[in-house]
C-alpha positions in Angstrom: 16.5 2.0 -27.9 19.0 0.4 -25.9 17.4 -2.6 -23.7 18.0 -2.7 -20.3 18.1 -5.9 -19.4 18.9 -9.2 -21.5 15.6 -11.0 -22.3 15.0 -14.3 -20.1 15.2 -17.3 -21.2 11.7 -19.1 -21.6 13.2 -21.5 -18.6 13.1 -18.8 -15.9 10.4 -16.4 -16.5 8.3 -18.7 -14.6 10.8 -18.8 -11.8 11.3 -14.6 -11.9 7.4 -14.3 -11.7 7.4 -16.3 -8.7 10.3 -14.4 -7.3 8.5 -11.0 -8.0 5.6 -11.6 -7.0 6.3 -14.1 -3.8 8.5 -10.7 -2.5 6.1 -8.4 -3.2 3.3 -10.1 -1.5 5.7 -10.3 2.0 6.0 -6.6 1.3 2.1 -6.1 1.2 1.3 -8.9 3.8 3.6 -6.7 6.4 1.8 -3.9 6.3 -1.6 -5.3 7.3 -0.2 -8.8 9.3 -0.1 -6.5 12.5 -3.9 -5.3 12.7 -5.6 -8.2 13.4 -3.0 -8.3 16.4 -3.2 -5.1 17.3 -5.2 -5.4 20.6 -2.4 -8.1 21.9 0.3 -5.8 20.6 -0.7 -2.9 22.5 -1.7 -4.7 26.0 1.6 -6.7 25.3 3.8 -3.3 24.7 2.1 -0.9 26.5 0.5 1.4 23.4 -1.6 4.2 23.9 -4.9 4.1 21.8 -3.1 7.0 19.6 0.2 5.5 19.4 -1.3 2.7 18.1 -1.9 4.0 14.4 2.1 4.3 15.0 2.5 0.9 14.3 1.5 0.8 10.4 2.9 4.2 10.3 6.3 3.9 11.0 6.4 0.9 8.1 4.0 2.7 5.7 6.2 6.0 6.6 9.6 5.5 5.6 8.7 2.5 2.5 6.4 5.3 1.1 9.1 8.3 1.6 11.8 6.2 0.7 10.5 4.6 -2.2 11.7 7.1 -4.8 15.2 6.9 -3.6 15.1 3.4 -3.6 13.8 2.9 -7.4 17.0 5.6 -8.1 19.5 3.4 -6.6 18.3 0.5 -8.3 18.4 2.5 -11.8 22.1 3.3 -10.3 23.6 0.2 -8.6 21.2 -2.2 -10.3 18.0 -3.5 -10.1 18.9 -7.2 -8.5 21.5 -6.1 -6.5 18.9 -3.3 -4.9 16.7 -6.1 -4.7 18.7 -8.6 -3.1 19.7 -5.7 -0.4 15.9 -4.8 0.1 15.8 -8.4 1.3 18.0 -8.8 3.7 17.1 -5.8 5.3 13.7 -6.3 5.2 13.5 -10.3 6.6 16.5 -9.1 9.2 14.2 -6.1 10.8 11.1 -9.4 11.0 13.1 -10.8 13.1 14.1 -7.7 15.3 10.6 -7.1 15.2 9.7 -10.4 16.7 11.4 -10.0 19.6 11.1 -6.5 20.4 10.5 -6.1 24.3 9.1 -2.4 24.1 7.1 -0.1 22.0 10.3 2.2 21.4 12.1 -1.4 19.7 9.1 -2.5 17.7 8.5 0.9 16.1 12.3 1.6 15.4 12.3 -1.9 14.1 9.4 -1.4 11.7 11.1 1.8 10.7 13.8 0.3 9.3 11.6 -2.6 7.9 10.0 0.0 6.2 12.9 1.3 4.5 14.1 -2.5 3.3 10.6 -2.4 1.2 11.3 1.2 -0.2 14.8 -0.6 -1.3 12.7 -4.0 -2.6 9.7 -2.7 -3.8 10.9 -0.8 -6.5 12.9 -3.4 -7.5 10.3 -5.5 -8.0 7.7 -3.7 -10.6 10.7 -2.6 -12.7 12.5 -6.3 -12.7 9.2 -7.4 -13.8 9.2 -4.6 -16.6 12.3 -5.3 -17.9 11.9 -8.8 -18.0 8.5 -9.1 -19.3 7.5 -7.8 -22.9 4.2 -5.3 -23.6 1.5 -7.5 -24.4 -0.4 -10.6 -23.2 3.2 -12.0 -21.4 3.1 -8.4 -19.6 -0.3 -8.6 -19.0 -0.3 -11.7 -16.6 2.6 -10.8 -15.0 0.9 -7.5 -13.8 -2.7 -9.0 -13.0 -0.5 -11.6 -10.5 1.4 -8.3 -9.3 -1.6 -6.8 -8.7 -3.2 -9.6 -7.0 -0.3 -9.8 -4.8 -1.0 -6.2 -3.6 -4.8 -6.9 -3.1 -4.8 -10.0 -1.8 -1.8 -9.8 0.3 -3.1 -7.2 2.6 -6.2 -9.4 3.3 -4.2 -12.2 3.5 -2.1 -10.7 6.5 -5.2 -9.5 8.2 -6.5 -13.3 8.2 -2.9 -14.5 8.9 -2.5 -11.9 11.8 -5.3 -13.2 13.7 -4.2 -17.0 13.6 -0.8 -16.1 14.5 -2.2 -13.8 17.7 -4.6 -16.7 18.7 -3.1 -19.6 18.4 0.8 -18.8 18.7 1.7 -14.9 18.8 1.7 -11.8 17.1 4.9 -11.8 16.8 5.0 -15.4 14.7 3.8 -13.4 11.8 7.4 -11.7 11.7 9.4 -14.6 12.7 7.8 -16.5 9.4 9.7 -14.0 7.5 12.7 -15.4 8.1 12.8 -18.9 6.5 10.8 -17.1 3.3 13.3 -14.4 2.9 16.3 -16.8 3.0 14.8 -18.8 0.7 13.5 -15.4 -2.2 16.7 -14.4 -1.4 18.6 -17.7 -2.7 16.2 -18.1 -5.5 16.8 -14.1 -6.9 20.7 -15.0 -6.9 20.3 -18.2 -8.7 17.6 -16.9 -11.7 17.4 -13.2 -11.9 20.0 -11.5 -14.3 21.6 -7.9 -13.2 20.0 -5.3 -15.6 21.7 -2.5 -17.1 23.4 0.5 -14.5 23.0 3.5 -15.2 25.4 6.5 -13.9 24.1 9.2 -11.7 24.1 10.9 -8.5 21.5 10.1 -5.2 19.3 13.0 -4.4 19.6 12.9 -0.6 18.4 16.3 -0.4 15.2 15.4 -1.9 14.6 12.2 -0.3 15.1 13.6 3.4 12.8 16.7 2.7 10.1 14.4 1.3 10.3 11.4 4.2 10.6 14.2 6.8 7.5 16.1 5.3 5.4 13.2 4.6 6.1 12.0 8.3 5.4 15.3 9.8 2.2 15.6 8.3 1.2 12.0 9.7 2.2 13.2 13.0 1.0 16.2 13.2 -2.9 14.7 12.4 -2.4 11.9 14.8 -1.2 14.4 17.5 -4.3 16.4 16.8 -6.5 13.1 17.7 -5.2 12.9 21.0 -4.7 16.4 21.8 -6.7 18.8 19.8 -6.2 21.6 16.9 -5.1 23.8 19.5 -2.1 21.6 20.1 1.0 23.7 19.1 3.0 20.5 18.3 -0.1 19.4 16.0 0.1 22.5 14.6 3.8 22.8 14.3 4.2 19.5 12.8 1.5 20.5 9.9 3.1 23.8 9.1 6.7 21.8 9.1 5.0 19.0 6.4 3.4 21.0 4.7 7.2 23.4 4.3 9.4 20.3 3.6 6.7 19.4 1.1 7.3 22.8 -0.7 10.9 22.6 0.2 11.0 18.7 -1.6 9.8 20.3 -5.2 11.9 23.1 -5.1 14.5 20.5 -4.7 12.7 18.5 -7.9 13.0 21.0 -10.2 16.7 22.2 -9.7 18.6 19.5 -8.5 20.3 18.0 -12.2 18.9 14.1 -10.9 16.3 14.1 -9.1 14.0 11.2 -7.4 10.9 12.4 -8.5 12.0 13.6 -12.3 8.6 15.8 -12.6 7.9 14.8 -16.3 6.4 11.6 -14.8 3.7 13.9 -13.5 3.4 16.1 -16.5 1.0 13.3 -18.1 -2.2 13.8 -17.3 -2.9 10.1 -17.0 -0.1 9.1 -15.3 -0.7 12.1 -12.9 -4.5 10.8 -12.3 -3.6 7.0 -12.0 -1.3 8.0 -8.3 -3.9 11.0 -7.0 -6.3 8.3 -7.7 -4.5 5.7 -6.0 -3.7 7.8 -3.0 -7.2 8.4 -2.6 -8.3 5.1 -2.6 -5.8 4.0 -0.7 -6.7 6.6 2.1 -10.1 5.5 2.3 -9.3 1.7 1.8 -6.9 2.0 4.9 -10.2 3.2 7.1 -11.6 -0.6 6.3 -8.4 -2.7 7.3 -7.4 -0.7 10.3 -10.9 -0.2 12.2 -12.9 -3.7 10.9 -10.5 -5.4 12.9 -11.9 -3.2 16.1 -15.4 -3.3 14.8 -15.0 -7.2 14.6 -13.0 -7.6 17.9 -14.4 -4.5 20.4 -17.6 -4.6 19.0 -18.8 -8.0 17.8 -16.5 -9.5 20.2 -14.9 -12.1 17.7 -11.8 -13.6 18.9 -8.5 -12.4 16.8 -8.3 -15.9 15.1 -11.9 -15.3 14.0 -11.9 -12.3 13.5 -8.8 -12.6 10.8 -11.1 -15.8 8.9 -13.6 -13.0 9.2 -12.0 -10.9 6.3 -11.9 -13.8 4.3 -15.2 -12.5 2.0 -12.5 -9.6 0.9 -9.8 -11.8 0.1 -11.5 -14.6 -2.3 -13.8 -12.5 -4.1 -10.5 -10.0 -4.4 -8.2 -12.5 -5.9 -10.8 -14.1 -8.1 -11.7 -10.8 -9.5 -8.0 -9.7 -10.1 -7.1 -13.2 -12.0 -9.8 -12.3 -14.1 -9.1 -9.2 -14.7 -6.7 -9.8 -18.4 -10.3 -11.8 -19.7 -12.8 -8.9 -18.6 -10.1 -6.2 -19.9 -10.2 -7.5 -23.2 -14.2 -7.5 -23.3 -15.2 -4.3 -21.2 -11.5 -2.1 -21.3 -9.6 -1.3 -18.4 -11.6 2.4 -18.2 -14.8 0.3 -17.3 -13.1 -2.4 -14.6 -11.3 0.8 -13.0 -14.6 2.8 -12.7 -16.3 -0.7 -11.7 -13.9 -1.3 -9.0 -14.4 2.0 -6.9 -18.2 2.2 -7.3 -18.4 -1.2 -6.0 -16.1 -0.1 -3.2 -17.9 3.2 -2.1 -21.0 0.7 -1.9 -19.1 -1.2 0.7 -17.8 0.8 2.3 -21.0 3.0 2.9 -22.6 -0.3 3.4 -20.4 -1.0 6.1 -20.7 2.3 7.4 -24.4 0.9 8.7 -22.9 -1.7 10.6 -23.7 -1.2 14.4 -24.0 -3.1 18.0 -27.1 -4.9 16.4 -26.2 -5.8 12.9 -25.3 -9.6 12.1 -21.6 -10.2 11.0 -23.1 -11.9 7.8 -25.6 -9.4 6.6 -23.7 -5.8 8.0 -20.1 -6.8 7.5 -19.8 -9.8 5.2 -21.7 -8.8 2.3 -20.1 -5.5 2.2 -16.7 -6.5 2.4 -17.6 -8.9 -0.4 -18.3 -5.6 -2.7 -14.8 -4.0 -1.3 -13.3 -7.4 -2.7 -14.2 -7.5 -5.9 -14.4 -4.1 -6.3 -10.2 -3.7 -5.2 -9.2 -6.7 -7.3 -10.9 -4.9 -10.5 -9.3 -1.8 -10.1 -5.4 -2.1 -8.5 -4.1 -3.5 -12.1 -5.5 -0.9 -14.3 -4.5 1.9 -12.0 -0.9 0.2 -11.8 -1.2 -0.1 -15.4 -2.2 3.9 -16.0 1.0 4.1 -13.4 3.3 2.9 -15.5 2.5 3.3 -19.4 4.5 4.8 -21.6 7.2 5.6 -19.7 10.8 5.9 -21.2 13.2 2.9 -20.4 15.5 5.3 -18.1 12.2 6.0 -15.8 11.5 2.8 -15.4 13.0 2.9 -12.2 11.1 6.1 -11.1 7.2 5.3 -12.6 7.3 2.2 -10.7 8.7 3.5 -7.7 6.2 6.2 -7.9 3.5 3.7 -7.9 4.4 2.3 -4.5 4.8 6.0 -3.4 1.1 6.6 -4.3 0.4 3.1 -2.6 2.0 3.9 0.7 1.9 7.2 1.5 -1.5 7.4 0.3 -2.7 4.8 3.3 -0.2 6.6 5.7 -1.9 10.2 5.2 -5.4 8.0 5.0 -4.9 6.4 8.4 -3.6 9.7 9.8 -6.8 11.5 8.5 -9.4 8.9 9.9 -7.6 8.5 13.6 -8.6 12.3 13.4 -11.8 11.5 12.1 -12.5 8.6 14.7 -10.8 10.8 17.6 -13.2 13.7 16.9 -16.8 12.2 15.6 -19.1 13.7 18.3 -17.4 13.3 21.5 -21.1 12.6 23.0 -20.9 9.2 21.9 -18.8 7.9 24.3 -16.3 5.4 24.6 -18.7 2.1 25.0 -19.5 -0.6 22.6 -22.0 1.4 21.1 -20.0 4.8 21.0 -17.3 2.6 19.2 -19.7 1.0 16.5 -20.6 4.5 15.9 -17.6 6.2 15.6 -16.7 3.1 13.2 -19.2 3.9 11.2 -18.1 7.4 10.5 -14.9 6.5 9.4 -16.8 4.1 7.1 -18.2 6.7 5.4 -15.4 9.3 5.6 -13.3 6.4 3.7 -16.4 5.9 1.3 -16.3 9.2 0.3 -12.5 9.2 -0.4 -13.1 6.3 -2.9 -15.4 8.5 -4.3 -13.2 11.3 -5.2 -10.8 9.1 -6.3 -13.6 7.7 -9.1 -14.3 11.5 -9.8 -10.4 11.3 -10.4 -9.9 8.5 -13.0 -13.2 9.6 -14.8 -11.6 13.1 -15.5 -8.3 12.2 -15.5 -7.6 8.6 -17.1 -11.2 7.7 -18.7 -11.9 10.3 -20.2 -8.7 11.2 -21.7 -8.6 7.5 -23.4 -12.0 7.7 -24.7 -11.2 11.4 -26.5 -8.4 9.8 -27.8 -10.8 6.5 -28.7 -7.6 3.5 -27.1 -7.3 1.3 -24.0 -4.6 1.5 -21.3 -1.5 0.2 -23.5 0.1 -2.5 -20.9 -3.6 -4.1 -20.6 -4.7 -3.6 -24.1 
């Protein structure tokens, strides 16, 4: 078996960790940094309570349906020059970003953002494959990955709300800037080119999946604010739903595809994405609508209502740094079912939360569950992602994973603006018809997380236990 990329020296894996991981977690922190702002972005640009949701989708939208073509180009062109490209792209539309003076700039702007993270993302899980041996030295390097992807969005809802308070919302894109200069310096300097690989780009498939993926969004977001009977809503489903269809025809006759179905045809593999799509849906009710429970509702400020996620992000990064210790002693089967049943307690905790309830006893202890709960599970399911999967997919397994990641919260938020839009009209549009609608999405989200434990029971635990072995990257 032919390496693909020459082994580091014991110098500069420290310095490629950082790299990785620093990138990834400006990836993850962009996706949430905006909704602790959101209330200043939209009386600032203009937004329509609908259009709103547009905001994280226009990122989430095009890094998720890009994704796969992105981990193909780096398989193609190379891993640290697709890298170095998602870069620059990505800290150049920050700054566009940060000064946009209408809704139409910023949305275009995060559009194109989005796409530089479907270009880095990739990059980054399979330069940290290639560069890091199976085994303990693997291990770490994941359970920091996967703490970058948990914490980070946390960490942007906190940093969000300073920035909005104190400075701007837009400072939380300006900051890229200096950052991404400085990854961008550091990645030329200590990360070695891995092995290309010839091949052709699929655009055929990467269009029809994009376009399907954003079509569906749409067309559930359109239904919020106008109704099933909406012909455009309606349209825009049929159309996702056909370019969906359309995307694995493409798959299975086009001679290199994006998505090279194999990767699905494990079982495990297959369960670790649905699963993470389905958390991820319900996960994306709790970041997008706490921020208006804690802001409309309990009337926190945005720079305290930001500090007020911080019960998520501590006990979220102190239970993903310990995650390589307990995996050893429990198995990664028993932190992944762990992780989800402590966040469907959360969240249907927080799904009491109302007009009366104290921020420490009706938010903060739930969102303490949700913490631990999300740093337990994101490595092992990124793990089950990514396990024993041939060198030449590399490229695709771990793109695949930021597919599952992305689109899974795009689809999620689209599904619980419907959710909030339509949860009995009678309640009105007051403080108290807010908390309640709030708490309806709560549990819609609760109950995703619990499909998505009904998932890696049948489709990841069980299989390991028949088969009486651990998750191999974590073992």
């Amino acid at each position: 078996m032919s390496r693909t990329a020459p082994s580091p020296s014991p110098r500069n894996t420290g310095a490629i960790l950082a790299i990785i991981v620093a990138s990834y977690l400006m990836i993850v922190v962009d996706i949430s940094i905006v909704i602790t702002g959101l209330p200043r972005i939209q009386s600032s640009l203009g937004f329509t309570s609908a259009q709103l949701s547009w905001v994280t989708n226009a990122y989430t939208l095009t890094f998720g349906g890009l994704l796969l073509l992105g981990a193909r180009a780096g398989d193609i062109l190379g891993r640290r020059r697709m890298f170095i490209l998602g870069l620059t792209v990505f800290t150049f539309a920050s700054m566009v970003i940060g000064f946009a003076p209408s809704a139409t700039w910023l949305l275009a702007a995060r559009a194109v953002q989005g796409a530089g993270a479907a270009v880095l993302a990739p990059s980054t899980l399979a330069l940290l494959s290639t560069n890091f041996a199976e085994g303990p030295e693997r291990t770490r390097a994941l359970s920091l990955y996967a703490a970058a992807a948990g914490v980070g969005a946390t960490l942007g809802l906190v940093l969000g709300g300073l920035f909005a308070d104190l400075v701007s919302w837009r400072a939380g894109f300006f900051i890229n800037l200096p950052i991404g200069v400085l990854l961008i310096a550091a990645a030329r300097r200590h990360i070695e080119e891995t092995q290309r690989q010839p091949g052709q780009f699929d655009m055929g498939g990467a269009l029809s999946s994009t376009l399907g993926m954003t079509s569906l969004v749409y067309g559930l977001v359109r239904a919020a604010d106008a109704g099933w009977s909406d012909r455009f809503a309606l349209a825009a489903l049929v159309s996702g739903l056909l370019l969906i269809a359309i995307f694995v025809g493409i798959e299975r006759n086009v001679s290199q595809p994006i998505l090279p179905l194999r990767l699905l045809a494990n079982r495990e593999r297959a369960g670790a994405y649905l699963a993470r799509m389905l958390f991820l849906g319900g996960a994306v009710g709790f970041w997008f609508f706490s921020t208006q429970f804690l802001q409309g509702v309990l009337h926190l400020r945005p720079i305290h209502a930001g500090l007020a996620f911080l019960p998520v992000t501590l006990p979220n990064f102190a239970s993903a740094m310990a995650v390589p210790r307990l995996a050893r002693r429990f198995g990664n089967e028993a932190l992944l079912v762990t992780g989800l049943l402590l966040g469907v307690m959360g969240l249907g905790w927080l799904g009491q939360a109302g007009v009366a309830s104290s921020y420490w006893t009706g938010v903060a202890l739930p969102m303490v569950l949700i913490g631990l709960g999300q740093g337990l599970l994101l490595a092992p399911l990124t793990a089950a992602g990514v396990a024993g999967v041939a060198p030449k997919d590399a490229g695709a397994a771990s793109g695949l994973v930021n597919v599952a990641h992305q689109l899974g919260g795009a689809l999620g938020l689209g599904l619980l603006v419907l959710v909030f839009a339509n949860a009995a009209p009678a309640m009105g549009h007051d403080v108290e018809g807010l908390a309640r609608r709030i708490s309806v999405v709560m549990d819609v989200a609760a109950v995703l997380l619990g499909l998505a434990l009904v998932v890696a029971v049948l489709f990841i635990v069980m299989p390991q236990h028949r088969r009486g072995r651990k998750l191999e990257v974590l073992s």
